[in-house]
The first five atom37 places (N, CA, C, CB, O) and aatype in JSON, in Angstrom:
{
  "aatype": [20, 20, 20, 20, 20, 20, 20, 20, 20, 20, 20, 20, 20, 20, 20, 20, 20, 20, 20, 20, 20, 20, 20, 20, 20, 20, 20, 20, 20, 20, 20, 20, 20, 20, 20, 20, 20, 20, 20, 20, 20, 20, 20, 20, 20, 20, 20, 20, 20, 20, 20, 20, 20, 20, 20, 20, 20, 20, 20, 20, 20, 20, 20, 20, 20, 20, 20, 20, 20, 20, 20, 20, 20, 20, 20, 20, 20, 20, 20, 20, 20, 20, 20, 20, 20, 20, 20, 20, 20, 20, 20, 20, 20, 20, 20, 20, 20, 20, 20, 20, 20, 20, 20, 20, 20, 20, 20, 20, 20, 20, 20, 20, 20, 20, 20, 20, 20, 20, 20],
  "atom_mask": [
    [1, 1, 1, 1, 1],
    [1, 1, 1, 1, 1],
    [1, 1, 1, 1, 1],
    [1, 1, 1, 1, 1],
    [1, 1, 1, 1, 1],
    [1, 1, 1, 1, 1],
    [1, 1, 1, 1, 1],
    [1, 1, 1, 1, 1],
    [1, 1, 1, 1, 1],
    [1, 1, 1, 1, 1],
    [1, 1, 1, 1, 1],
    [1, 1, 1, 1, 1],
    [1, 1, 1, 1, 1],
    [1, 1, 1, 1, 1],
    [1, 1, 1, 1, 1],
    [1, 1, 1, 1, 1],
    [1, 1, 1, 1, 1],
    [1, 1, 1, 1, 1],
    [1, 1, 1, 1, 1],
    [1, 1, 1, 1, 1],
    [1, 1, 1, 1, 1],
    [1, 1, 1, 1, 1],
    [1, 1, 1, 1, 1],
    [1, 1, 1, 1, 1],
    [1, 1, 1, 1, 1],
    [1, 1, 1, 1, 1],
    [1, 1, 1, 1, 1],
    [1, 1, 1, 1, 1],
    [1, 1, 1, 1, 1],
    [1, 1, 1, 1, 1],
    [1, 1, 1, 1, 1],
    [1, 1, 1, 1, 1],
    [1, 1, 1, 1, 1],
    [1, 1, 1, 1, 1],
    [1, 1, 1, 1, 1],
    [1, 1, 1, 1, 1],
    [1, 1, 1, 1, 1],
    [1, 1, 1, 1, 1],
    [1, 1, 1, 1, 1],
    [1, 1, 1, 1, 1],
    [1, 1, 1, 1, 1],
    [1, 1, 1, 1, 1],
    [1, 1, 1, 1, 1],
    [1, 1, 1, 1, 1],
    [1, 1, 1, 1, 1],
    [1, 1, 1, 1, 1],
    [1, 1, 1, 1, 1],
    [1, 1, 1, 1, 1],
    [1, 1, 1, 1, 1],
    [1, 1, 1, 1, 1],
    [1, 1, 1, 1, 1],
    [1, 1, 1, 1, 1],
    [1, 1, 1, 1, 1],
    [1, 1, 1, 1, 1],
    [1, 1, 1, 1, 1],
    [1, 1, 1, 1, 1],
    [1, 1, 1, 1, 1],
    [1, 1, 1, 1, 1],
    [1, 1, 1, 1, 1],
    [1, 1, 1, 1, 1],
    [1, 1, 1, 1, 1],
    [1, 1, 1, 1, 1],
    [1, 1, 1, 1, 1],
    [1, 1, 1, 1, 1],
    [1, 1, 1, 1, 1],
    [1, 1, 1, 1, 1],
    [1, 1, 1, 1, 1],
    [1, 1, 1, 1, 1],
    [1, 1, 1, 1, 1],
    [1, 1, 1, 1, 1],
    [1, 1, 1, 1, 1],
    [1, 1, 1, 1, 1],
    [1, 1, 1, 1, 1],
    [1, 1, 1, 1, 1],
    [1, 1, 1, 1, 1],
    [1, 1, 1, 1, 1],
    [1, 1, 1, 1, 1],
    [1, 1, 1, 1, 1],
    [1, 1, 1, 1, 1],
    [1, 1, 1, 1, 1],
    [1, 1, 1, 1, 1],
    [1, 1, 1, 1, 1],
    [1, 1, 1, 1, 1],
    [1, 1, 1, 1, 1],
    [1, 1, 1, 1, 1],
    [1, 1, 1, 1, 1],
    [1, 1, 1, 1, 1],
    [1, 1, 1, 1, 1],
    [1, 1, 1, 1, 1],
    [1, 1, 1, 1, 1],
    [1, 1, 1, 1, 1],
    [1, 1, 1, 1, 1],
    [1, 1, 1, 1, 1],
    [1, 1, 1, 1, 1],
    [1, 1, 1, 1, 1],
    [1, 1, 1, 1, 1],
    [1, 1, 1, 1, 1],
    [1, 1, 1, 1, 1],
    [1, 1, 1, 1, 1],
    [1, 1, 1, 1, 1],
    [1, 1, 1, 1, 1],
    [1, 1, 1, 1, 1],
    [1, 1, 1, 1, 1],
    [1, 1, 1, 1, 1],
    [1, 1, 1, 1, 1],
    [1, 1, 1, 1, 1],
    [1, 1, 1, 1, 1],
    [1, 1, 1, 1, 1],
    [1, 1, 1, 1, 1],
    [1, 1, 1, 1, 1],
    [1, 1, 1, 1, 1],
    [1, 1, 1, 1, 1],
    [1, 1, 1, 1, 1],
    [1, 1, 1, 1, 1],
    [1, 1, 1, 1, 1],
    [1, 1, 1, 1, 1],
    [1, 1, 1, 1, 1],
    [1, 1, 1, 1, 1],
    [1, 1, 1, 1, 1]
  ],
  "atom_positions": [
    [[29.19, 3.58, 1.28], [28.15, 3.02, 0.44], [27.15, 2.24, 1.29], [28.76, 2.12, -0.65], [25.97, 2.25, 0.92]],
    [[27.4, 1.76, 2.07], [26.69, 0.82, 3.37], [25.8, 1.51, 3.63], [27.43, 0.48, 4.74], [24.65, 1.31, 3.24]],
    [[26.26, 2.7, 4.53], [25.32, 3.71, 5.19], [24.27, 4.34, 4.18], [26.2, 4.89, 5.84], [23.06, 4.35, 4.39]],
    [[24.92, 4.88, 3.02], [23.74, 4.9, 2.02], [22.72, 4.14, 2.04], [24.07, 4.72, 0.9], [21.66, 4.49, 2.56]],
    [[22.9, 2.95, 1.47], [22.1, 1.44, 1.28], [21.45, 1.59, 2.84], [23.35, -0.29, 0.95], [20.24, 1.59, 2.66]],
    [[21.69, 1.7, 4.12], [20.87, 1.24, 5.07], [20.19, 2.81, 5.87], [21.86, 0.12, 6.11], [19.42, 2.89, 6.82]],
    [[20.87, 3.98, 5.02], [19.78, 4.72, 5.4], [18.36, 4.99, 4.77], [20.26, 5.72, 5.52], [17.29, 5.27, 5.31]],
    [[18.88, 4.75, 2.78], [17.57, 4.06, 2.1], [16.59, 3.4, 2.63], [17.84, 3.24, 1.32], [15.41, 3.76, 2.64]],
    [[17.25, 2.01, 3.28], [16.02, 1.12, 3.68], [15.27, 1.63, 4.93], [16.5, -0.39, 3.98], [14.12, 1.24, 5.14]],
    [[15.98, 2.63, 5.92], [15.51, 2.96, 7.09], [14.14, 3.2, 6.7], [16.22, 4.06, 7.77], [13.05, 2.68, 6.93]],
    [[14.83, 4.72, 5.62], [13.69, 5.39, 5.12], [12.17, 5.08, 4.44], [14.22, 5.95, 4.4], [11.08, 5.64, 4.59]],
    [[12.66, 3.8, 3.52], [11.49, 3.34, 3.32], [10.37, 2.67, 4.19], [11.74, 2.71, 2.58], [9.16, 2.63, 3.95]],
    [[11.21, 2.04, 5.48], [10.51, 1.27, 5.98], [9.93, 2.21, 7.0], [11.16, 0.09, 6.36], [8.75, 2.06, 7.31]],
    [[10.67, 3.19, 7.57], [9.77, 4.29, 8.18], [8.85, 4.88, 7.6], [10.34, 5.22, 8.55], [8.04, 5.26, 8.45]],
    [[8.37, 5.31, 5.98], [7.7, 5.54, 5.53], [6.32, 4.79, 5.37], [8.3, 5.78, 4.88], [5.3, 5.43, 5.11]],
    [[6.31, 3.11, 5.58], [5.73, 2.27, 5.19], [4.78, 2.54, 6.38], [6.44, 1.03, 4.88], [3.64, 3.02, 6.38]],
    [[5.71, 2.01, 7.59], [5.13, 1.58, 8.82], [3.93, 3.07, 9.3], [6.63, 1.23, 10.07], [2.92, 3.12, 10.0]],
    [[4.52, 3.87, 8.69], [4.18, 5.79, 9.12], [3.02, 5.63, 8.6], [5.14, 7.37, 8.31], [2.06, 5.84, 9.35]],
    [[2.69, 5.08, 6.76], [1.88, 5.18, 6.35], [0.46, 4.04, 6.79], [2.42, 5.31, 5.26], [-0.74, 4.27, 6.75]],
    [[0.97, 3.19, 7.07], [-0.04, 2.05, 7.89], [-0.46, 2.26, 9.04], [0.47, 0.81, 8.15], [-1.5, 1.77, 9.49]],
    [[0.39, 3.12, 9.74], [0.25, 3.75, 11.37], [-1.15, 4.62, 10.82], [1.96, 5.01, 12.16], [-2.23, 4.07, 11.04]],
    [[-1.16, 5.6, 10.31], [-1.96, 6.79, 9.98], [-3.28, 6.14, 9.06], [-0.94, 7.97, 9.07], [-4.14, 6.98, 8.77]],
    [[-3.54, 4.62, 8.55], [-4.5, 4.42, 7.91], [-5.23, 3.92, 9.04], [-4.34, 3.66, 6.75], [-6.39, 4.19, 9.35]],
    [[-4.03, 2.82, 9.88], [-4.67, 2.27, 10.85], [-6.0, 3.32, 11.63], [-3.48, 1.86, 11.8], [-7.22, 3.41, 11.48]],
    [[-4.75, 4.14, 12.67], [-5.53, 5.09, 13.27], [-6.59, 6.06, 12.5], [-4.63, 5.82, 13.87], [-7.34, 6.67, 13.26]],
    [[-6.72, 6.24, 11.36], [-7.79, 7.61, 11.2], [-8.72, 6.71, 10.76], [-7.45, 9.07, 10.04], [-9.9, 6.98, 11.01]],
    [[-8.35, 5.19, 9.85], [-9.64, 4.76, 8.92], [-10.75, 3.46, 10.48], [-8.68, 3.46, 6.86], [-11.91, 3.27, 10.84]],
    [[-9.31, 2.94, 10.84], [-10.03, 1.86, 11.62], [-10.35, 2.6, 13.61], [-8.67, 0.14, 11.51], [-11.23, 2.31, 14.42]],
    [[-9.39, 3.4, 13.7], [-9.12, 3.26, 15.28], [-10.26, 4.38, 15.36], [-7.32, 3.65, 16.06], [-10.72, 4.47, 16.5]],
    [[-10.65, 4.96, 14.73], [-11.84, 6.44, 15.14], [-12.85, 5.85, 13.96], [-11.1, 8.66, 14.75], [-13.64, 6.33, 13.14]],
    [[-12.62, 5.27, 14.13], [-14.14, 4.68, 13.46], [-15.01, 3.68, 14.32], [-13.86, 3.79, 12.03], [-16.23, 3.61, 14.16]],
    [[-14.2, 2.79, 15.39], [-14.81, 1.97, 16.15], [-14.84, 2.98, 17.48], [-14.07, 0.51, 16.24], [-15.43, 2.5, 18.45]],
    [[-14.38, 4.06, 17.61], [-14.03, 5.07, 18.69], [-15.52, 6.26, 18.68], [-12.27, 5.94, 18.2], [-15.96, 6.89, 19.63]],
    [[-16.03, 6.23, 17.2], [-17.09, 7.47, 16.55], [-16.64, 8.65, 17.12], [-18.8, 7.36, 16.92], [-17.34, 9.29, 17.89]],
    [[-15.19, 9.08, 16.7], [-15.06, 10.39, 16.6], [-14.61, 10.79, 18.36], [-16.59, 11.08, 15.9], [-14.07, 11.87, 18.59]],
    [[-14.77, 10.23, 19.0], [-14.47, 10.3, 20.16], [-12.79, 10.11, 20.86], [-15.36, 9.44, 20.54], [-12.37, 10.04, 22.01]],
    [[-12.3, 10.09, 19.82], [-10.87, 9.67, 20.07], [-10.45, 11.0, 20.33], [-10.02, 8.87, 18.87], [-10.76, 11.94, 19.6]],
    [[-9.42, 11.14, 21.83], [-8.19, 12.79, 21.96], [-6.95, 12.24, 20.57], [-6.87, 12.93, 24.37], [-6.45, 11.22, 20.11]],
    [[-6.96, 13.9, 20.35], [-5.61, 13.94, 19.57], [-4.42, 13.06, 20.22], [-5.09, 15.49, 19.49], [-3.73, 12.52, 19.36]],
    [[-3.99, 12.75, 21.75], [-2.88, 12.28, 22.4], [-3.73, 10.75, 22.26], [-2.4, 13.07, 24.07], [-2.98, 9.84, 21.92]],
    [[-4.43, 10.56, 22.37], [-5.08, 8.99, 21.84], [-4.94, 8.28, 21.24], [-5.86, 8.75, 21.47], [-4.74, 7.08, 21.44]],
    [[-5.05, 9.25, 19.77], [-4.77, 8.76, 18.42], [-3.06, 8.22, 18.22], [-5.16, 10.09, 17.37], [-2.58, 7.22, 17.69]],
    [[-2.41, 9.49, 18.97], [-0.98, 9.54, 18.85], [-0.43, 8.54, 19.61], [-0.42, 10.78, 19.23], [0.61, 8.01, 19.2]],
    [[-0.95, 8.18, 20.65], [-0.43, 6.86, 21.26], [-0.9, 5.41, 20.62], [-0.87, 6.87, 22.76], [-0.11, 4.47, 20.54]],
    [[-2.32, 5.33, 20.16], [-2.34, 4.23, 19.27], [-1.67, 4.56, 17.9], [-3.76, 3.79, 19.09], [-1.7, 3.54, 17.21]],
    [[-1.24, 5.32, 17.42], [-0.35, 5.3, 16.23], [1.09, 5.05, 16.66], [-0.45, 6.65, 15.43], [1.71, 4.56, 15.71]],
    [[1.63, 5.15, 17.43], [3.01, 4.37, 17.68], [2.44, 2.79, 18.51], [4.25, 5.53, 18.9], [2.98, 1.72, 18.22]],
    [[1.74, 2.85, 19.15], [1.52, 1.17, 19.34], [1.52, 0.41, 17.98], [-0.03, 0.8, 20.08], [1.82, -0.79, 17.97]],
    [[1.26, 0.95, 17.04], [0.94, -0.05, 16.33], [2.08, 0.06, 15.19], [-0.58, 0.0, 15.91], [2.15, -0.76, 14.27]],
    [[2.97, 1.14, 15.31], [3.95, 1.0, 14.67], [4.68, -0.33, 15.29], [4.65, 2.26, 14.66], [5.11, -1.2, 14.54]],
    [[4.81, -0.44, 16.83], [5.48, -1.16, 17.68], [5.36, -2.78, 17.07], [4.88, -0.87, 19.17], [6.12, -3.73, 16.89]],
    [[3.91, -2.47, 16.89], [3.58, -3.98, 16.43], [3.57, -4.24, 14.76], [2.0, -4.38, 17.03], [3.34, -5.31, 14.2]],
    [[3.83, -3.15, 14.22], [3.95, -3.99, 12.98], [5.45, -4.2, 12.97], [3.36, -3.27, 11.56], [5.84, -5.04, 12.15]],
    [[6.43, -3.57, 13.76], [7.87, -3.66, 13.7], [7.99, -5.18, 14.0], [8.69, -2.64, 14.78], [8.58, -6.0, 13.29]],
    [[7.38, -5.4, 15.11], [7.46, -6.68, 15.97], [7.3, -7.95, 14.69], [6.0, -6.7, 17.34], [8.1, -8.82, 14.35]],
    [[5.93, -7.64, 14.18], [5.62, -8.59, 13.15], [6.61, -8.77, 11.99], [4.37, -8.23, 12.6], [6.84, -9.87, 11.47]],
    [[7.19, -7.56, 11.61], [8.08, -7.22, 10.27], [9.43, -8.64, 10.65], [8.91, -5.0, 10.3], [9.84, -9.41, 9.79]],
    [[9.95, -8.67, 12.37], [10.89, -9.31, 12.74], [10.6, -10.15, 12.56], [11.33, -9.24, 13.61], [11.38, -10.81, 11.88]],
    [[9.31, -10.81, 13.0], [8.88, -12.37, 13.37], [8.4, -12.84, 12.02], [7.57, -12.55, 14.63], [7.6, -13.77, 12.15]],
    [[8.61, -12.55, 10.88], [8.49, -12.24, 9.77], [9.39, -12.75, 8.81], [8.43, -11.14, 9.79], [9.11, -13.37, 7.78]],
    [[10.48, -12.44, 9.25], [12.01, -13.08, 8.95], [12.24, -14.4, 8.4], [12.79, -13.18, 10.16], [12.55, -14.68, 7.25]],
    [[12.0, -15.24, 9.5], [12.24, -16.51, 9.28], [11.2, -17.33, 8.04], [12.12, -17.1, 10.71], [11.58, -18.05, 7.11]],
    [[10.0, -16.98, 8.37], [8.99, -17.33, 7.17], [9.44, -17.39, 5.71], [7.91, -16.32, 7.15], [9.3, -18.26, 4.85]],
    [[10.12, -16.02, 5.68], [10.46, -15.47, 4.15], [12.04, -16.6, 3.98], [10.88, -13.16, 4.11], [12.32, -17.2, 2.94]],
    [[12.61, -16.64, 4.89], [14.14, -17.54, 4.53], [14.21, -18.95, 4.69], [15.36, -17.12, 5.45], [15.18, -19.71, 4.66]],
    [[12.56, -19.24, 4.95], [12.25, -20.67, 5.01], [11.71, -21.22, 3.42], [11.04, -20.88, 6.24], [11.74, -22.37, 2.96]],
    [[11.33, -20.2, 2.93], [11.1, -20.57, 1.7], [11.87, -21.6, 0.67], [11.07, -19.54, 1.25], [12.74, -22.24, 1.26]],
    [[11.8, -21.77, -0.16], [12.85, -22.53, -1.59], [13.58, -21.4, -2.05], [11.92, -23.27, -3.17], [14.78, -21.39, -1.8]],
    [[12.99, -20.26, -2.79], [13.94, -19.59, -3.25], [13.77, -18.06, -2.08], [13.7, -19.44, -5.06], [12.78, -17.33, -2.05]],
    [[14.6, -17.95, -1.49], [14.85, -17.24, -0.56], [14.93, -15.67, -1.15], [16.05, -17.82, 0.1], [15.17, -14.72, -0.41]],
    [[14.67, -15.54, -2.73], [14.57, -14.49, -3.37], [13.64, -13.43, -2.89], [14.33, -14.85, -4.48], [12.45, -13.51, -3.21]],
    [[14.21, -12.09, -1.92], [12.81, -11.39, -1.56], [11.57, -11.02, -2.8], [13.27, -9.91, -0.9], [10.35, -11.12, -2.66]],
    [[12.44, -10.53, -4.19], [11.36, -9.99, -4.73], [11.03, -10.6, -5.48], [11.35, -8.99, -5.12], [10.32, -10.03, -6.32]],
    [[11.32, -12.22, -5.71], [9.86, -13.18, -6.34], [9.01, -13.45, -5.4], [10.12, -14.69, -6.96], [7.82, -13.55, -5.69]],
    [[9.59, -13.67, -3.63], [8.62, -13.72, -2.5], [7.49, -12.41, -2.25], [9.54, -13.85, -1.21], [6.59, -12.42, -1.42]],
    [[7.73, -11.56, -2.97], [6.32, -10.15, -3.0], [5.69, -10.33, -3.95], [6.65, -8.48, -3.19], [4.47, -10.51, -4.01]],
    [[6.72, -10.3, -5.07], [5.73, -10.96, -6.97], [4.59, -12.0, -6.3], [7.18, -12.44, -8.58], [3.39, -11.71, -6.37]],
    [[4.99, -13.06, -5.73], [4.17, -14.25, -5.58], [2.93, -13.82, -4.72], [5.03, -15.47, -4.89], [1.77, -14.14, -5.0]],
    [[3.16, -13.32, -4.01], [2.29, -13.01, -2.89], [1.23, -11.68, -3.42], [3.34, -12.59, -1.48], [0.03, -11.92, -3.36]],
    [[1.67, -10.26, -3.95], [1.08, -9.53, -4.42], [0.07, -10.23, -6.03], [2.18, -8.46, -4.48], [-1.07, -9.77, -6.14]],
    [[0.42, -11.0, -6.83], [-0.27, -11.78, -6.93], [-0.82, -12.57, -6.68], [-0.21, -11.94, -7.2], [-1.15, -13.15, -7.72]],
    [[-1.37, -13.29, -5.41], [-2.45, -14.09, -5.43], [-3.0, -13.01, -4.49], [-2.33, -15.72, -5.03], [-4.03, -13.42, -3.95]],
    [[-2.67, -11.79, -4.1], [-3.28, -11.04, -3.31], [-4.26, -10.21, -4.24], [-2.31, -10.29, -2.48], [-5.19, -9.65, -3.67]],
    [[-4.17, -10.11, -5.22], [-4.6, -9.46, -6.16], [-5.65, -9.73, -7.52], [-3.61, -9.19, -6.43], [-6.39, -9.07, -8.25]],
    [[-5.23, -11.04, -7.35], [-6.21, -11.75, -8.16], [-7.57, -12.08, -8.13], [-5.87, -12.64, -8.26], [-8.22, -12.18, -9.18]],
    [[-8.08, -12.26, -6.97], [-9.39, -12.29, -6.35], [-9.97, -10.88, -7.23], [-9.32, -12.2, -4.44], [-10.82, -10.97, -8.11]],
    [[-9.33, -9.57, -6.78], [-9.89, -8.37, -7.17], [-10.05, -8.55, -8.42], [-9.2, -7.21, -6.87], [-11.21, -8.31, -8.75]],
    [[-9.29, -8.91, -9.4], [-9.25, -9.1, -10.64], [-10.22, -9.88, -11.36], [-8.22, -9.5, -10.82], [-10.84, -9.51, -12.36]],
    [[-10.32, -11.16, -10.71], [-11.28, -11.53, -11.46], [-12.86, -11.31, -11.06], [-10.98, -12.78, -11.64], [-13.74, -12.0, -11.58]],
    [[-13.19, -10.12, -9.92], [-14.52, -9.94, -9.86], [-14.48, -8.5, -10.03], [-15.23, -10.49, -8.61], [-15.43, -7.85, -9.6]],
    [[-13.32, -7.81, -10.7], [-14.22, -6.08, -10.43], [-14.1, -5.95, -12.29], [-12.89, -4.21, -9.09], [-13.34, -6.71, -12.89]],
    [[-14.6, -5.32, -12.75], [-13.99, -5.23, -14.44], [-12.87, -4.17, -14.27], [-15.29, -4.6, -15.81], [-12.43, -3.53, -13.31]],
    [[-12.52, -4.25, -16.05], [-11.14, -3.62, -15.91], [-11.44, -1.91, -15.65], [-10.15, -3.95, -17.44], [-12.49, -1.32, -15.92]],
    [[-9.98, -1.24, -14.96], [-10.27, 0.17, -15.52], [-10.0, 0.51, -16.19], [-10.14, 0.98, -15.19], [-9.05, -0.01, -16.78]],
    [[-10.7, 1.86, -16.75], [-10.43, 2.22, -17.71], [-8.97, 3.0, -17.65], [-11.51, 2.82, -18.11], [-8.56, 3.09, -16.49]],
    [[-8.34, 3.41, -18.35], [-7.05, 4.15, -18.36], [-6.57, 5.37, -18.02], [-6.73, 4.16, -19.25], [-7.03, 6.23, -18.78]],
    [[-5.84, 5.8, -17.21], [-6.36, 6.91, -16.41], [-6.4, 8.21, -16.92], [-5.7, 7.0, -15.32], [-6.76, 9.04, -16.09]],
    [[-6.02, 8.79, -18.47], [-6.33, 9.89, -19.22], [-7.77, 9.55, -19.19], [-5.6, 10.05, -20.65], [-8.41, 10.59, -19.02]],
    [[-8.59, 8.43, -19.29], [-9.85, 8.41, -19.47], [-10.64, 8.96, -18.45], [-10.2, 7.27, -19.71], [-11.55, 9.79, -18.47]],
    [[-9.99, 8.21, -17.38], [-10.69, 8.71, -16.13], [-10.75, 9.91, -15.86], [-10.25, 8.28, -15.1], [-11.82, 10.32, -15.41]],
    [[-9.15, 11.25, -16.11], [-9.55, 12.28, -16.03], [-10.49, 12.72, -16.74], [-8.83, 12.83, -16.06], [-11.39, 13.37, -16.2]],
    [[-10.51, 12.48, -18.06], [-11.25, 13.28, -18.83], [-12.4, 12.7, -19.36], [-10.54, 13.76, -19.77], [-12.43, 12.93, -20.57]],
    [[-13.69, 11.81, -18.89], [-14.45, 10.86, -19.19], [-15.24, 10.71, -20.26], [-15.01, 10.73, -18.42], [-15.32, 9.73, -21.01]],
    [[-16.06, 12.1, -20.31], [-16.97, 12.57, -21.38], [-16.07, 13.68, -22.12], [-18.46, 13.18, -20.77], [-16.78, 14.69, -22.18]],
    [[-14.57, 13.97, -22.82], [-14.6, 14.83, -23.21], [-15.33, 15.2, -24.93], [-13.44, 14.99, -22.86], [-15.77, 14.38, -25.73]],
    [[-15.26, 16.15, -25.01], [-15.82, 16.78, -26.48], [-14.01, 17.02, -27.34], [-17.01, 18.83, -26.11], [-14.01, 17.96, -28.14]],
    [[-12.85, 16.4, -27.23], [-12.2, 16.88, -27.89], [-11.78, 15.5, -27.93], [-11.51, 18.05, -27.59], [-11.45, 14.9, -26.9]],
    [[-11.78, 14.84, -29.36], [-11.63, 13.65, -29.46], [-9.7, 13.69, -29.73], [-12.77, 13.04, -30.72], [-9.13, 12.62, -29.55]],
    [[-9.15, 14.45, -29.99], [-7.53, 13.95, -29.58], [-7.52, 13.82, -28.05], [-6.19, 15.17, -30.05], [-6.71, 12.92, -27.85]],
    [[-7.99, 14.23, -26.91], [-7.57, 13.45, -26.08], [-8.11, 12.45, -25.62], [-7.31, 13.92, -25.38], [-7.6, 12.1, -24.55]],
    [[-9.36, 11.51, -26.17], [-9.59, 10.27, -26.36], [-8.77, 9.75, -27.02], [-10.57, 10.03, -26.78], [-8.15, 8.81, -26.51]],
    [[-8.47, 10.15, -28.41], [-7.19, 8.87, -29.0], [-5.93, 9.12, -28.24], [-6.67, 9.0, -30.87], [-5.41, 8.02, -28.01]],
    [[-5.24, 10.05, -27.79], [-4.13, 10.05, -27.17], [-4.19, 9.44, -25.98], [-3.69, 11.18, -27.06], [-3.16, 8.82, -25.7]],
    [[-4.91, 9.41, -25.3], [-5.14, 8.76, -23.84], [-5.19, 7.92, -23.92], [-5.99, 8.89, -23.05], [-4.33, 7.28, -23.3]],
    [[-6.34, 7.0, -24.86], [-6.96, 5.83, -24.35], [-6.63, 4.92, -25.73], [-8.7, 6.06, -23.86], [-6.86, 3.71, -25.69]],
    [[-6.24, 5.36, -26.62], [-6.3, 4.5, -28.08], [-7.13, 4.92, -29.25], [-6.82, 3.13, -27.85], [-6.97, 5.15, -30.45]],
    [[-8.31, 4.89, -28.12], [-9.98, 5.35, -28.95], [-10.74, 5.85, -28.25], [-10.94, 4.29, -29.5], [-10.45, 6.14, -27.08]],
    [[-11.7, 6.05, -28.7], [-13.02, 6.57, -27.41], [-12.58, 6.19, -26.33], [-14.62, 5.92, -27.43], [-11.54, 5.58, -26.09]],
    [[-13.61, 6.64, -25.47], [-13.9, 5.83, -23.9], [-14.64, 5.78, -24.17], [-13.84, 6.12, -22.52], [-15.51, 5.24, -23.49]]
  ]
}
């Protein structure tokens, strides 16, 4: 059951770091690069920076168990909210996402089924 439980977490956290590696490099690292980046470039700043968010994830540790309630997932609740709130109170709401697919449709059941009412 262990190995279960800690190949889960491997997985997620390889997934995480994979997915931050790959925003890093395509959105930020070839953008200050203009396209000029080698494929073996990219691939070496995408594990550097896995390196370093690992590094950070460790040094990371103590912060979270210094807390009062040492609870990880009221310590994300807390944090993903006030991370989030800023956005909130300056973008308006969205709309609901049957709406969004279907914005202007002409078949008003999937306005009431989607959204309540119109969009």
């Amino acid at each position: 059951m262990l190995a279960v439980m800690l190949a889960a977490l491997m997985s997620s956290l390889t997934s995480i770091f994979n997915s931050a590696s790959t925003i890093f490099t395509i959105d930020v690292w070839k953008y200050f690069r203009k396209e000029r980046a080698s494929e073996v470039e990219l691939v070496v700043v995408g594990r550097c920076f896995v390196v370093l968010l690992v590094v950070v994830s460790v040094l990371w540790i103590p912060v979270i168990l210094g807390f009062k309630n040492p609870q990880l997932f009221i310590y994300i609740q807390v944090n993903t909210c006030v991370a989030i709130q800023a956005q909130v109170q300056s973008s308006p709401p969205p709309p609901p996402p049957l709406c969004s697919a279907f914005p202007d449709s002409k078949y008003p059941a999937v306005e009431i089924f989607s959204c309540g009412g119109p969009c």
